[in-house]
VOPAGU-2260 file (C-alpha; in pm, 1 decimal, decimal comma):
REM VOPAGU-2260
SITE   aa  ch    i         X         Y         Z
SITE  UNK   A    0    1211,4    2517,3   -1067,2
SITE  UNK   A    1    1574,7    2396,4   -1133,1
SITE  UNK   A    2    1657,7    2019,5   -1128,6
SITE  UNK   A    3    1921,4    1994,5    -835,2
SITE  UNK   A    4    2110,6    1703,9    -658,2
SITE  UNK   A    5    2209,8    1729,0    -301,0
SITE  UNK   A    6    2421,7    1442,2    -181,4
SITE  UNK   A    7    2388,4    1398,9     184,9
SITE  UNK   A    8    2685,6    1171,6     338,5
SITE  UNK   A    9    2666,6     979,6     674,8
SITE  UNK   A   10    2532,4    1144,1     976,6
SITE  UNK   A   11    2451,6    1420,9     833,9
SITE  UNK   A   12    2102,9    1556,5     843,4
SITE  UNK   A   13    1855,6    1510,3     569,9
SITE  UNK   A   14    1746,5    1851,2     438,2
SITE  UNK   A   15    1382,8    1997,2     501,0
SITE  UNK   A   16    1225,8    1893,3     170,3
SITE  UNK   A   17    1327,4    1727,1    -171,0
SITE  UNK   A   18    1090,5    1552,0    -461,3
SITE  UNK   A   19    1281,8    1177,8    -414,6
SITE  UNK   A   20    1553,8    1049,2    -259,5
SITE  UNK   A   21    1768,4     770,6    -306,2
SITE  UNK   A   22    2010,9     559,9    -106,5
SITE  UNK   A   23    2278,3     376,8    -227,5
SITE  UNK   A   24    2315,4      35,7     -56,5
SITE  UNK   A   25    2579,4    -157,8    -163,5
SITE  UNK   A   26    2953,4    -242,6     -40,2
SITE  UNK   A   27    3208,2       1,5      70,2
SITE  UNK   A   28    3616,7     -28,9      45,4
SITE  UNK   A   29    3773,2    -149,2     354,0
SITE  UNK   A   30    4127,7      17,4     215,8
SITE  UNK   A   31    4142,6     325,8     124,6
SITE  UNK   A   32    4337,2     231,1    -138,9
SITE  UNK   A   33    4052,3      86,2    -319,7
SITE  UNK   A   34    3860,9     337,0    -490,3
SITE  UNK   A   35    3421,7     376,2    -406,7
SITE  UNK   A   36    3177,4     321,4    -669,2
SITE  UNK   A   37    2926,8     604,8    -473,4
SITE  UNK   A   38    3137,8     922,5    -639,9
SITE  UNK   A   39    3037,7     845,5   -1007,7
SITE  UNK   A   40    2718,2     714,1    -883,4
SITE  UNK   A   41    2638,8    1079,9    -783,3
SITE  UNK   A   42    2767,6    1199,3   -1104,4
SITE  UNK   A   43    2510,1     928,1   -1279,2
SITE  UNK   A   44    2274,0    1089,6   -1104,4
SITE  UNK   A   45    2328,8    1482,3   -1089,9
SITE  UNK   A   46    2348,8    1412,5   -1508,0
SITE  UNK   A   47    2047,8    1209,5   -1523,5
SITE  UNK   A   48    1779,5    1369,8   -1288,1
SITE  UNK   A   49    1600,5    1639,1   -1540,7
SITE  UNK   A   50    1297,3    1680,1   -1351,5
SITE  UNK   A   51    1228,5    2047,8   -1203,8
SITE  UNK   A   52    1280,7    1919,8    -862,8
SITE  UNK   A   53    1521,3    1827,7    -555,3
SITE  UNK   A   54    1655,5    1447,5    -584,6
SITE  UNK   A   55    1814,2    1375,3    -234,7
SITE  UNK   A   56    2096,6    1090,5    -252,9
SITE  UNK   A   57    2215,4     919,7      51,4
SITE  UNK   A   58    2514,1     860,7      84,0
SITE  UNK   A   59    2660,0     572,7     336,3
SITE  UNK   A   60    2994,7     685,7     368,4
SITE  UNK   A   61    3204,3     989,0     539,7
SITE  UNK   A   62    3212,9    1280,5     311,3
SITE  UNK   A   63    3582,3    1336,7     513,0
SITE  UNK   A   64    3673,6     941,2     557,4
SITE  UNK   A   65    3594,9     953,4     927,0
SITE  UNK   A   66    3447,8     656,3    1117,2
SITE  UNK   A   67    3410,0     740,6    1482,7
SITE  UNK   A   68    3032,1     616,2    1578,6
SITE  UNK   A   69    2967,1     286,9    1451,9
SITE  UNK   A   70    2652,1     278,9    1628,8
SITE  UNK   A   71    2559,3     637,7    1515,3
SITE  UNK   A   72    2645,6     508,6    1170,8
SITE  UNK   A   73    2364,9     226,5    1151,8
SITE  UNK   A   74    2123,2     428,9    1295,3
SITE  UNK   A   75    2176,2     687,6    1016,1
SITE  UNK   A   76    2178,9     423,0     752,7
SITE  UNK   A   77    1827,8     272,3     898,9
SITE  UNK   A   78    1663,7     606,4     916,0
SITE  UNK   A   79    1777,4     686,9     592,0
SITE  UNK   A   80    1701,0     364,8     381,3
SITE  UNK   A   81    1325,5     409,9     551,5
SITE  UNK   A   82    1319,4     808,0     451,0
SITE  UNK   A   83    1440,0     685,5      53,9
SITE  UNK   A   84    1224,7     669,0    -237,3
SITE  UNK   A   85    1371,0     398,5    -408,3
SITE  UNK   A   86    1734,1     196,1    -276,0
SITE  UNK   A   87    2000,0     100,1    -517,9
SITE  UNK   A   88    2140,7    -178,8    -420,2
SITE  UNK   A   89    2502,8    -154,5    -642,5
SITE  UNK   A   90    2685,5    -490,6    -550,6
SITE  UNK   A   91    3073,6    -505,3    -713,0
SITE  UNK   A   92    3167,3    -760,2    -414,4
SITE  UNK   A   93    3502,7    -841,8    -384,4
SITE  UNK   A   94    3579,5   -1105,4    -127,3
SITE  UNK   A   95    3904,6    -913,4      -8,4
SITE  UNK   A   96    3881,4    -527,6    -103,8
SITE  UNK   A   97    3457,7    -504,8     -82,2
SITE  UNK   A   98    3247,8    -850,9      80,1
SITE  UNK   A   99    2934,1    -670,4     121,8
SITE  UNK   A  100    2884,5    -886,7     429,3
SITE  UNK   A  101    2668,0    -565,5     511,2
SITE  UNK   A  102    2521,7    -554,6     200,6
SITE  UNK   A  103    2341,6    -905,9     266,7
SITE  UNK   A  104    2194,6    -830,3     566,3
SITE  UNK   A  105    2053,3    -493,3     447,0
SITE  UNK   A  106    1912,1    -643,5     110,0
SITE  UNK   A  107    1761,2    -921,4     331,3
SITE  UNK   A  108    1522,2    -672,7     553,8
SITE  UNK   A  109    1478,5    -446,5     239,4
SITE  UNK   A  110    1453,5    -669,3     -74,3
SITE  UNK   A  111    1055,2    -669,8     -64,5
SITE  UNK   A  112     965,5    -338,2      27,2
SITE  UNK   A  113     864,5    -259,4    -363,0
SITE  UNK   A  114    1123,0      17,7    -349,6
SITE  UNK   A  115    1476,9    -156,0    -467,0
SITE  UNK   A  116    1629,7    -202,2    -741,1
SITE  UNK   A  117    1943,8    -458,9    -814,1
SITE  UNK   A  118    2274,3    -426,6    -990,8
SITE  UNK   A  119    2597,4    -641,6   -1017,5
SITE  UNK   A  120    2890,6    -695,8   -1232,1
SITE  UNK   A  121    2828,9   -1021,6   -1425,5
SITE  UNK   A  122    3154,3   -1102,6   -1259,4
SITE  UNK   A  123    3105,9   -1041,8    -932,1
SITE  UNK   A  124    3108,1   -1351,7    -649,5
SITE  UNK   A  125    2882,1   -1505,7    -468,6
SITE  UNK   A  126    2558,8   -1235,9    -582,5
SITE  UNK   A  127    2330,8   -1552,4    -727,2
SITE  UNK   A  128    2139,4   -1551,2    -417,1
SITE  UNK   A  129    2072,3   -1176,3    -420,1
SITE  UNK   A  130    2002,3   -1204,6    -765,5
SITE  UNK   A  131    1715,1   -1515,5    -748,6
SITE  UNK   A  132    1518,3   -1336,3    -519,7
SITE  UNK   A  133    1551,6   -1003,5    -728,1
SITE  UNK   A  134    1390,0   -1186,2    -931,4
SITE  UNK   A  135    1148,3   -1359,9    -772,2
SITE  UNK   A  136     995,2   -1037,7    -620,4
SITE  UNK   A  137     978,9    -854,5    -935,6
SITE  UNK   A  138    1267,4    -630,8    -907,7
SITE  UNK   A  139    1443,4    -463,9   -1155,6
SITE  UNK   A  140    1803,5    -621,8   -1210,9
SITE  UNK   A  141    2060,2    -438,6   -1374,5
SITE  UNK   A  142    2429,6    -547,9   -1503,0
SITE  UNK   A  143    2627,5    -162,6   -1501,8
SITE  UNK   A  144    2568,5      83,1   -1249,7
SITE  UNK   A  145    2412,6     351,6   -1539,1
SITE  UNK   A  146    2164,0      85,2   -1579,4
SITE  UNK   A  147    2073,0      22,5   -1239,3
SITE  UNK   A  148    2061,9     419,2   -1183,7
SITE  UNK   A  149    1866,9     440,4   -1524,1
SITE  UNK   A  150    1592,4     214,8   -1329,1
SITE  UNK   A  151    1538,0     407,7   -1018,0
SITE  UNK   A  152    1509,5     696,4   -1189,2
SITE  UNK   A  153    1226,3     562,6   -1435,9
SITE  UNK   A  154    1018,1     459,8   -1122,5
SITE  UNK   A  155    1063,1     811,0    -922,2
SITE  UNK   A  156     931,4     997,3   -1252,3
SITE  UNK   A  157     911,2    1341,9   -1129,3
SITE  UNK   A  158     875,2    1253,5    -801,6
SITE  UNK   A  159     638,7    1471,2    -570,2
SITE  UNK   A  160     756,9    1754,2    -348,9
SITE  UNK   A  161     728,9    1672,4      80,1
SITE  UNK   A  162     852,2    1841,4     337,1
SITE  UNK   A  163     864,6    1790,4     744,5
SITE  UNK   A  164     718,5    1438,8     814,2
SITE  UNK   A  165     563,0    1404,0     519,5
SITE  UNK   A  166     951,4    1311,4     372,6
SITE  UNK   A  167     881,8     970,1     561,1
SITE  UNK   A  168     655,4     876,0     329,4
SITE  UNK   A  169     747,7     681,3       7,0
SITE  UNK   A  170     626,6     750,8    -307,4
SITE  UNK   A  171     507,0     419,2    -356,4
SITE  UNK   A  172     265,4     511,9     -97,1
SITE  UNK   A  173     277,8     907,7    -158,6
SITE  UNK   A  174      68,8     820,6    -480,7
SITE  UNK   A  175    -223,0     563,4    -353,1
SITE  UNK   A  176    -567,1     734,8    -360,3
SITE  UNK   A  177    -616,1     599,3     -19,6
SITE  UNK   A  178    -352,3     771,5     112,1
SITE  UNK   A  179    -375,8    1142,8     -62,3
SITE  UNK   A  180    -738,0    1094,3      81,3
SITE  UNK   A  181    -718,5    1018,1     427,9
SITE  UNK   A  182    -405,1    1278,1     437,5
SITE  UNK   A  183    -641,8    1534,2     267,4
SITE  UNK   A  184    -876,6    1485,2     555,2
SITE  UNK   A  185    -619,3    1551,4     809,4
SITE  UNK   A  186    -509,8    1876,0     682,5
SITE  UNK   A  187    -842,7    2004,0     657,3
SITE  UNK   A  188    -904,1    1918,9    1030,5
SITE  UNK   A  189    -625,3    2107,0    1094,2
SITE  UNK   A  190    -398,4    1853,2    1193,7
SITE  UNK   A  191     -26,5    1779,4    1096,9
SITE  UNK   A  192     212,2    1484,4     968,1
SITE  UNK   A  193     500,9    1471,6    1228,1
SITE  UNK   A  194     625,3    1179,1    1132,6
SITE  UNK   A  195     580,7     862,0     961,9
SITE  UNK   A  196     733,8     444,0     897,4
SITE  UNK   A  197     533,1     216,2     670,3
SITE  UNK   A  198     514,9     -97,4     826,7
SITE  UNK   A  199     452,7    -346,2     614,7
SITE  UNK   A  200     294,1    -358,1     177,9
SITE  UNK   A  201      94,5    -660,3      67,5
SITE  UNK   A  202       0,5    -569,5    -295,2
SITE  UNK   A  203    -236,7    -268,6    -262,3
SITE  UNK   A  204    -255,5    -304,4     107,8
SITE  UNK   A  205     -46,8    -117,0     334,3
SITE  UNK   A  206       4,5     -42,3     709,8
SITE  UNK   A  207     139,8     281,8     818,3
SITE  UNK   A  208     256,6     382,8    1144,6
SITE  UNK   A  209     159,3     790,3    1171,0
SITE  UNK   A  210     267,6    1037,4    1450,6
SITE  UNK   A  211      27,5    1299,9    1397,7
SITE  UNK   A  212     -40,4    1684,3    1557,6
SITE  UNK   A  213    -373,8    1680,7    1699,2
SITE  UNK   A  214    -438,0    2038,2    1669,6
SITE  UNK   A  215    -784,3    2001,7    1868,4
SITE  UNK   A  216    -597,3    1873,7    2186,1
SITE  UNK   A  217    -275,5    2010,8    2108,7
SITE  UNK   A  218     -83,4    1658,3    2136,6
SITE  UNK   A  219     127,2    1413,7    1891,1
SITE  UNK   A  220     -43,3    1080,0    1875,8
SITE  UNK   A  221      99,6     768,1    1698,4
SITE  UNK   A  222    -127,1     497,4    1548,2
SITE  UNK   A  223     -90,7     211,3    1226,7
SITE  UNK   A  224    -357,4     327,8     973,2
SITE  UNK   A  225    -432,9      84,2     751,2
SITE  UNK   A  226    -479,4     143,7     389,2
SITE  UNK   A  227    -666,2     -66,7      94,5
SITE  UNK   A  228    -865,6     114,4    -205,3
SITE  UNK   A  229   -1240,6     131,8    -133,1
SITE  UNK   A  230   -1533,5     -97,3    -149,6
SITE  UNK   A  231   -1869,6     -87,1    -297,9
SITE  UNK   A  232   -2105,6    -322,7    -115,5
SITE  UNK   A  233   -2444,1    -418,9    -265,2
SITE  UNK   A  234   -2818,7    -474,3     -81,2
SITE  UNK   A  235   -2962,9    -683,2    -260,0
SITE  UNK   A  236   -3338,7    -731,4    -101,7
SITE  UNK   A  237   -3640,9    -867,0    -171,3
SITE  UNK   A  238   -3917,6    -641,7      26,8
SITE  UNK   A  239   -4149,6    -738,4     311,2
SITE  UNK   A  240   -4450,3    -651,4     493,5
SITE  UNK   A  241   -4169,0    -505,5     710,7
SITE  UNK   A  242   -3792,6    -443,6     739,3
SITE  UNK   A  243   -3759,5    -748,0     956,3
SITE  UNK   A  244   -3885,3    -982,7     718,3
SITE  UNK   A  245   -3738,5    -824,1     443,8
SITE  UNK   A  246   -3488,7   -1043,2     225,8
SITE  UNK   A  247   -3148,9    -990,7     218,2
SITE  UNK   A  248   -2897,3   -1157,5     -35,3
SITE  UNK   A  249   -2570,7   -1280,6     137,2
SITE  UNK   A  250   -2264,4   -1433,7     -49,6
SITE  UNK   A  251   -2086,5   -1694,4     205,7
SITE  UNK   A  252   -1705,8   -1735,1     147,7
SITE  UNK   A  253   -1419,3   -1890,9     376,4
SITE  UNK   A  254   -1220,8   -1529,2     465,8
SITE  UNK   A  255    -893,7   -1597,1     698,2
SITE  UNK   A  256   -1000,2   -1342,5    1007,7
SITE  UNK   A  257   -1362,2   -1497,0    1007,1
SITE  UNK   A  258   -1396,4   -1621,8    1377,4
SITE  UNK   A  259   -1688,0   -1790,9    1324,0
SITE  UNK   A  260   -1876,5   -2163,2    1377,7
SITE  UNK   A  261   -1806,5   -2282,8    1022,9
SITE  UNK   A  262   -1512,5   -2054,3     952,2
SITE  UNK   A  263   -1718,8   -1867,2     660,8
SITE  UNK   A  264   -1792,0   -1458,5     636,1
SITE  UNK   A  265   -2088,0   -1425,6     536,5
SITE  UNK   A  266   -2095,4   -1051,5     338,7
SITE  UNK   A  267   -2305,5    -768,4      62,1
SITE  UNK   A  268   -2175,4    -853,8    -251,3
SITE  UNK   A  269   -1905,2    -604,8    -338,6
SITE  UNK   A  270   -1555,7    -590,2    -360,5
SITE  UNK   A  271   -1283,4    -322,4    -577,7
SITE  UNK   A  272   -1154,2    -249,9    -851,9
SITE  UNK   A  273   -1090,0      -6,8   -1113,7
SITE  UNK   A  274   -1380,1     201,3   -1264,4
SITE  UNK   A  275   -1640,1     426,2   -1103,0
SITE  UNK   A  276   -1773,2     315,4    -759,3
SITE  UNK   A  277   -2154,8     238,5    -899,5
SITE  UNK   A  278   -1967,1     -20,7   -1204,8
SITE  UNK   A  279   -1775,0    -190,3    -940,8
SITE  UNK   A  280   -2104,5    -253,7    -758,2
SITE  UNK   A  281   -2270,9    -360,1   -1066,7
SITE  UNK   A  282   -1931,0    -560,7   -1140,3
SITE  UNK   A  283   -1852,4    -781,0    -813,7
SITE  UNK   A  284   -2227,2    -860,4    -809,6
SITE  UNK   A  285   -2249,8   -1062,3   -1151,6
SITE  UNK   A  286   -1905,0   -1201,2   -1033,8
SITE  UNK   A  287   -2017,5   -1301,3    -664,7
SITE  UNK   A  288   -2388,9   -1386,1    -719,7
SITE  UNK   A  289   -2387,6   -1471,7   -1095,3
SITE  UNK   A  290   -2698,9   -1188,6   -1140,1
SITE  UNK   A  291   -2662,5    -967,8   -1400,0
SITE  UNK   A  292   -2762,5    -620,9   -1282,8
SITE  UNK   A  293   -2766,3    -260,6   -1502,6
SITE  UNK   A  294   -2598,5     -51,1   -1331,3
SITE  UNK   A  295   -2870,1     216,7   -1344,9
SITE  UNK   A  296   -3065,8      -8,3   -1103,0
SITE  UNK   A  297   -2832,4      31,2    -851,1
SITE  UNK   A  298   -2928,8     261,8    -559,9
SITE  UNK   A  299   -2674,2     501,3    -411,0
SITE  UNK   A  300   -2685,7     557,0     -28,0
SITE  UNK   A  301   -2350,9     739,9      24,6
SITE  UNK   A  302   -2005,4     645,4     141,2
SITE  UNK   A  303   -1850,2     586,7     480,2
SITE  UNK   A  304   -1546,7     453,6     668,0
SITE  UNK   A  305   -1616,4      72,0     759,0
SITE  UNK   A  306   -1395,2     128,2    1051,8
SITE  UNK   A  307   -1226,7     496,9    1130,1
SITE  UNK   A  308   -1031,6     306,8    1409,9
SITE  UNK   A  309    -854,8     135,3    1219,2
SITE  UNK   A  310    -868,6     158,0     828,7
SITE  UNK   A  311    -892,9     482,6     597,7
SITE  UNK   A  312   -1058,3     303,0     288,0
SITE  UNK   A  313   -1428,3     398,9     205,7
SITE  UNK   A  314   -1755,9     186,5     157,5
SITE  UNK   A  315   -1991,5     316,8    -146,1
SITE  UNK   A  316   -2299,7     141,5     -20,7
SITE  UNK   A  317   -2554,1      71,6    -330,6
SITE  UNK   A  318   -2924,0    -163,0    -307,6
SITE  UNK   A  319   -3151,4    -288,4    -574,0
SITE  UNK   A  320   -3470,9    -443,3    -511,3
SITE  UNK   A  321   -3494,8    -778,6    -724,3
SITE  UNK   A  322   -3767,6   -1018,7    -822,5
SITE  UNK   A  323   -3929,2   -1316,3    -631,7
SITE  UNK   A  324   -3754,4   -1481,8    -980,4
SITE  UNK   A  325   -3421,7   -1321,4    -980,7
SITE  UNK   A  326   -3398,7   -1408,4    -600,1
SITE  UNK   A  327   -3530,4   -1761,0    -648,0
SITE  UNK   A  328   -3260,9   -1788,5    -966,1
SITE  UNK   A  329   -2957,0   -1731,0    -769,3
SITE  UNK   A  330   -3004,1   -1869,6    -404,2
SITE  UNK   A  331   -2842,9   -2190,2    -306,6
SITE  UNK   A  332   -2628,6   -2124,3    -611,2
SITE  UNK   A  333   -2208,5   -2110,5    -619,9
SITE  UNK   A  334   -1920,6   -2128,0    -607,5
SITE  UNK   A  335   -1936,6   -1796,9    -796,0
SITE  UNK   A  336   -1630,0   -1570,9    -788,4
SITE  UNK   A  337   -1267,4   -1523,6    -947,1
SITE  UNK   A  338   -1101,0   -1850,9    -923,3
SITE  UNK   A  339    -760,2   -1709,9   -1055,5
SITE  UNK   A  340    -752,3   -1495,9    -746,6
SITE  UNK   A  341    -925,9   -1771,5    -466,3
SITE  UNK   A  342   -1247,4   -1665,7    -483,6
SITE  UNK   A  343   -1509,1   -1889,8    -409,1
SITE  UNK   A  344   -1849,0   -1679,8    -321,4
SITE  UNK   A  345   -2232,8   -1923,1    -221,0
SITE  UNK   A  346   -2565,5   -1723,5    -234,5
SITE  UNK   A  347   -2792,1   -1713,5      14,1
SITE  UNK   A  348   -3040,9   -1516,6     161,2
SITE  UNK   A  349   -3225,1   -1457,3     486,0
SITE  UNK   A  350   -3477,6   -1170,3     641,4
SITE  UNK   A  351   -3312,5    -931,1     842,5
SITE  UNK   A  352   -3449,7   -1057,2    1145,0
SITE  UNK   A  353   -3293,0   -1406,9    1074,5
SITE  UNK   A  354   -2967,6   -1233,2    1009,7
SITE  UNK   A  355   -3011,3   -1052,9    1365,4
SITE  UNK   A  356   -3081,8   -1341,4    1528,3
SITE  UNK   A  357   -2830,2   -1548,5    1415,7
SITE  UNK   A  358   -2533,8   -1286,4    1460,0
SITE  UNK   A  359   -2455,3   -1369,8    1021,2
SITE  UNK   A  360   -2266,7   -1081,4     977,4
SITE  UNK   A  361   -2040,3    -816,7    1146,8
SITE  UNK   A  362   -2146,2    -549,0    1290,6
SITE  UNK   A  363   -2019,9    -319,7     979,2
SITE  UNK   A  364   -2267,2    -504,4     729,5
SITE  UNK   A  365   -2538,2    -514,9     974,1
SITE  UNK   A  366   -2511,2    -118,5     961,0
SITE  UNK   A  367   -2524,4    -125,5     614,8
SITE  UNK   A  368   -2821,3    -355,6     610,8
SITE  UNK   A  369   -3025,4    -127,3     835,5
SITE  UNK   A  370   -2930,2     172,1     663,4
SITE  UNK   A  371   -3074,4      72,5     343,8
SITE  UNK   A  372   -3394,9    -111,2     459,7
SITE  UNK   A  373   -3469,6     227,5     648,3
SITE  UNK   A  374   -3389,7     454,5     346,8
SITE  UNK   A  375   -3596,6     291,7     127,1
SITE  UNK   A  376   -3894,7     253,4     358,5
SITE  UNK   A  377   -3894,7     657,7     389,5
C-alpha cells in the first residue's frame, strides 16, 4: 500500500477510511491579501507521511475562498477536530492580518485531550498563555511549522487503518488493550460501530460515548463505556469449619465514590499494572498488605467483567490460603501502599459472615468472595 495524502477542506465530507488524520487549528487571513500558512502545511505533510497508509488532513478553510454558512462552518470544524488523530495547533497571530481570536477558544476546549500539539513563531503576540499551559499538560511545543508537523507525525507512527464509525475513534484510544478488547467482543457478537465521541481521558481512564448496531434486535443503541486496564483482586483466607466463618483479608482505604459510614472502601487486595495478571496479584498484595506471597501460591479462578453495565475492564480473581501466623502478622497493620501515588491501604480481616452482616464491601467483591470460598470447598 502507497503512502497518500488527501486534504479535505471545509464542509466537505470526510472520506470512508484513512490510517490518521490531522486538523490544522490555528488562525486564518481575514484579507485575502495575506497569504495562509495551511498550503505548505499540506506540502509538509504529503512530503513527510512515508507510512503505507492514508493520512487525512483537515483543512478549515474553503478550498474555492467561499464563506456562505458560518454555522455550517463550526459544525464542520467540531466534527472534524473530534474525528482527528492528533490537532496542530499552528499559531503565527497577527493582531491585524491573523488574531486567532478563534484559535483561543478552540485550544481552550481542546488543549487537554492528549491529542495536540503546539507551534508559534518566537515572535508572535500575545501566545504566552497558550504556550504555559502547553506546557503544563505535557504537550509538545514547537517554534517552525516543520517542527510542529515533525511532532504529530512522530506520535501517529503508522497509524492504524478504520473505516465507518470506527474513524471516530482516536488513536490514542484505538491502541488501549481495553479498548481492542471490548471492540473484539462486539464484532464477534455480531454487532457494529456506528459511531463514536470520547468523552472525557484521565490518564489511562477513559469514557466513551458508543452508538452501536445491535444485530440481535436490529437497533442502534448509544451508551458511555467506560474504560481502565484490568484488575487482579486477591482472596486472601484463612479456612473455617465453614465458609461463613472462614477469614477473609480486607485492605481499608479512603476511595472518593465510597458512600459509606466512615467514608472508607473496604476491598481484595489487587490493583494494575504492567506484567502478567498472576504477578500483579502477587505485586499489589506485598504493596497493600505488606505479605510477601510467591506467585505460584496464588490460585487462579478466572476473569470477569466487575460491571458489564458500565465498564469493559476485566477482574483476574486469584486466592491463597495463609497461616494462622501470616494472618496474625499483617492484621491491624498499615498504612501500606504507594505513597507517591496516595495510597494509603489498613489490613484487616473478618469471616464472611461478619462481612455479610455488616454490608463491608460492594456487591462486586462480595461475588468474588463467595466464588472463591465455594471453589475451594469443592
Amino acid at each position: 500500500m502507497e503512502p497518500e495524502v488527501l486534504d479535505v477542506c471545509a464542509r466537505e465530507e470526510p472520506p470512508g477510511h484513512w490510517d490518521a488524520a490531522i486538523f490544522l487549528a490555528g488562525p486564518s487571513p481575514r484579507d485575502e491579501a495575506v497569504p495562509s500558512w495551511r498550503p505548505r502545511a499540506v506540502e509538509v505533510l504529503r512530503d513527510r507521511w512515508k507510512a503505507p497508509g492514508r493520512l487525512v488532513v483537515f483543512v478549515p478553510e474553503h478550498r474555492h475562498g467561499v464563506y456562505d454558512d458560518y454555522t455550517g462552518q463550526v459544525e464542520w470544524e467540531e466534527r472534524c477536530l473530534h474525528l482527528a488523530d492528533e490537532i496542530v495547533f499552528w499559531v503565527p497571530r497577527d493582531m491585524r492580518t491573523m488574531p486567532a481570536l478563534t484559535t483561543n477558544v478552540e485550544w481552550g476546549m481542546w488543549h487537554d485531550s492528549g491529542k495536540v500539539v503546539f507551534g508559534a513563531p518566537p515572535q508572535a503576540p500575545r501566545n504566552k498563555y497558550l504556550r504555559h499551559y502547553a506546557v503544563k499538560h505535557g504537550v509538545p511545543v514547537a517554534a517552525t511549522l516543520d517542527d510542529v508537523i515533525a511532532a504529530a507525525l512522530e506520535r501517529i507512527g503508522e497509524g492504524a487503518r478504520r473505516s465507518g464509525g470506527e474513524r471516530e475513534i482516536p488513536l490514542l484510544l484505538w491502541r488501549q488493550e481495553s479498548f481492542q478488547r471490548w471492540y473484539a467482543a462486539q464484532r464477534g457478537a455480531g454487532n457494529a460501530l456506528r459511531g463514536a465521541r470520547l468523552q472525557w481521558r484521565a490518564g489511562p481512564y477513559w469514557g466513551l460515548r458508543a452508538a452501536v448496531e445491535v444485530a440481535a434486535e436490529g437497533r442502534v443503541k448509544e451508551e458511555i463505556v467506560f474504560f481502565r486496564p484490568d484488575v487482579s483482586a486477591v482472596v486472601l483466607y484463612r479456612p473455617g469449619a465453614t465458609p461463613e466463618e472462614t477469614a477473609v483479608v480486607l485492605v481499608r482505604e479512603f476511595r472518593g465514590p465510597a458512600a459509606t459510614e466512615d467514608g472508607f472502601a473496604r476491598a481484595l487486595p489487587g490493583g494494575s499494572g504492567p506484567g502478567d495478571p498472576r504477578h500483579v496479584a502477587a505485586r499489589e498484595v506485598a504493596e497493600e498488605t505488606g505479605l510477601a506471597v510467591d506467585a505460584a501460591r496464588l490460585r487462579p479462578h478466572g476473569s470477569r467483567q466487575a460491571d458489564a453495565a458500565m465498564s469493559a475492564h476485566r477482574v483476574h480473581l486469584f486466592s491463597a490460603e495463609i497461616t494462622e501466623e501470616e494472618l496474625a502478622r499483617i492484621r491491624g497493620t498499615g498504612p501500606h501502599g504507594r505513597a507517591e501515588a496516595g495510597e494509603r491501604t489498613f489490613v484487616e480481616a473478618a469471616t464472611f459472615a461478619e462481612i455479610g452482616r455488616g454490608r463491608l464491601v460492594d456487591w462486586a467483591t462480595f461475588g468474588m468472595i463467595a466464588e472463591v470460598l465455594a471453589a475451594v470447598r469443592r
